[in-house]
C-alpha positions, -999 to +999 in steps of 0.1 A: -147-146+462-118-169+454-110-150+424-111-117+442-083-129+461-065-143+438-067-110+422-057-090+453-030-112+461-014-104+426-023-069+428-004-069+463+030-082+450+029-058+417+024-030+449+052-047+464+072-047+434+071-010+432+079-001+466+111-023+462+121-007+430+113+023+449+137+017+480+111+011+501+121-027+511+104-032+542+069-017+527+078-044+498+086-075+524+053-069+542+033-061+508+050-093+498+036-114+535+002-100+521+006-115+488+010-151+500-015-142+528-039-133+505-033-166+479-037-182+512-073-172+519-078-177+484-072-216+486-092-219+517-126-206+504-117-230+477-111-262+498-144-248+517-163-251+485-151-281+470-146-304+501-173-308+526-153-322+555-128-293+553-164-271+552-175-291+582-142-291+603-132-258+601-152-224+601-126-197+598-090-198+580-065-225+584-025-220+591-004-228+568+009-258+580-025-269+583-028-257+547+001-280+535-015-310+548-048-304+529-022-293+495+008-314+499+025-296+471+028-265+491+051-283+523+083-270+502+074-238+510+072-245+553+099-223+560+103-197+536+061-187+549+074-190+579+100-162+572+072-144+551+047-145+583+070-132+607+073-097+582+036-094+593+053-073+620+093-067+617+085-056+582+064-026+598+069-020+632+106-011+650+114-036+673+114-024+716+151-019+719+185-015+703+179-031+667+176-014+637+144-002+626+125-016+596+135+008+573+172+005+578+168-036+586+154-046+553+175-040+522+171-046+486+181-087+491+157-090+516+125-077+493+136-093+465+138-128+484+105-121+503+088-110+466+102-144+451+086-164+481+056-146+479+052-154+440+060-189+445+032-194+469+007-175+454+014-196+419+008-231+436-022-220+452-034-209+418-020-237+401-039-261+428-069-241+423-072-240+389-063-279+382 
C-alpha cells in the first residue's frame, strides 16, 4: 500500500507536469496538491506500520503539521503545504464573487512553484521512508 502511493503521488506530478506544459496551470497546481497529498498518505501508512503508538493513537490520516512532528525533517516545508493545501479548492473551483477564475488566476509561475513544492515533499517522505 505504501508503495502504491508513492507511485501515484509521482504519477500525479508527471500528470501535473503535462498540464502545465500544456497551459493548463490551475489543473497542474491542484495535480501538484495531490502529489504531496498523496506522499502524504504514503508516510502515514508507514509510520502506522512501523510505530505502534502512532498505530494506537491515531486511526485515520494525520495533518501535516501533525506529520512534521512525527518527521521533523519535513517542518521546512509548513508553509509552502500550507499554500499547496489551499489549491485543493482555488486551484478548481471559481471563487463566489468578483475574482478571477481559476483558469485565468493561476499562471505558468504559479504551477511551476506549486510542482517544485510538491516534488520536494513527496522526495522527503520517500527519503524518510526508505532510510
Amino acid at each position: 500500500m505504501i508503495l502504491d502511493h508513492l507511485t501515484q503521488s509521482e504519477r500525479n506530478l508527471a500528470a501535473a507536469k503535462m498540464m502545465s506544459k500544456e497551459g493548463f496551470y490551475s489543473q497542474a497546481s491542484f495535480g501538484a496538491q495531490q502529489a504531496a497529498s498523496e506522499s502524504l498518505f504514503a508516510l502515514w501508512y508507514h509510520l502506522k506500520e512501523s510505530n505502534a503508538e502512532v498505530a494506537a493513537r491515531y486511526n485515520s490520516p494525520l495533518k501535516f503539521d501533525e506529520l512534521a512532528k512525527l518527521v521533523p525533517s519535513l517542518q521546512k516545508y509548513m508553509e509552502t503545504y500550507k499554500i499547496l493545501d489551499s489549491y485543493y479548492i482555488s486551484a478548481r473551483y471559481p471563487p463566489p464573487e468578483g475574482d478571477k477564475v481559476p483558469y485565468e488566476y493561476f499562471d505558468t509561475r504559479l504551477a511551476e512553484e506549486a510542482i517544485g513544492w510538491a516534488k520536494q515533499i513527496s522526495d522527503e517522505v520517500r527519503h524518510f521512508i526508505n532510510a
